[in-house]
C-alpha angles and dihedrals in degrees: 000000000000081000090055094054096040084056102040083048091058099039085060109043088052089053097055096046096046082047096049088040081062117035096031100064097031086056096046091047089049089053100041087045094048094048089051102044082055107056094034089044091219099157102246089307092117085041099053089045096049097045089048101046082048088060098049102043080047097053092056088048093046085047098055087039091052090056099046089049096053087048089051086046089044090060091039094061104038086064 
């Protein structure tokens, strides 16, 4: 049982923060690209950058949290 719990408990936590790598800085590009599209009334240029720069810089994170999380997986299971 305690294996179950220990599993379920990283299953989730790497959920979340894979969740939050991804949504929190692409919502916080949309609406900074959006703000500043708005007041320098450049079209959805500084939106599009930033979104995408956002996307970028997210998938290297993802990728470096990805591996740490297998090698933590690797350990919880070989117990």
């Amino acid at each position: 049982m305690d294996d179950f719990r220990s599993s379920m408990r990283f299953a989730l936590r790497a959920m979340a923060d894979i969740t939050g790598t991804t949504l929190v800085p692409a919502f916080v590009a949309a609406i900074v690209g959006k703000f500043l599209d708005a007041r320098y009334g450049t079209g959805r240029i500084l939106f599009a950058v930033l979104l995408s720069l956002t996307f970028l810089g997210t998938a290297f994170i993802l990728v470096k949290k990805v591996r740490e999380y297998a090698k933590e997986y690797q350990k919880l299971i070989a117990h």
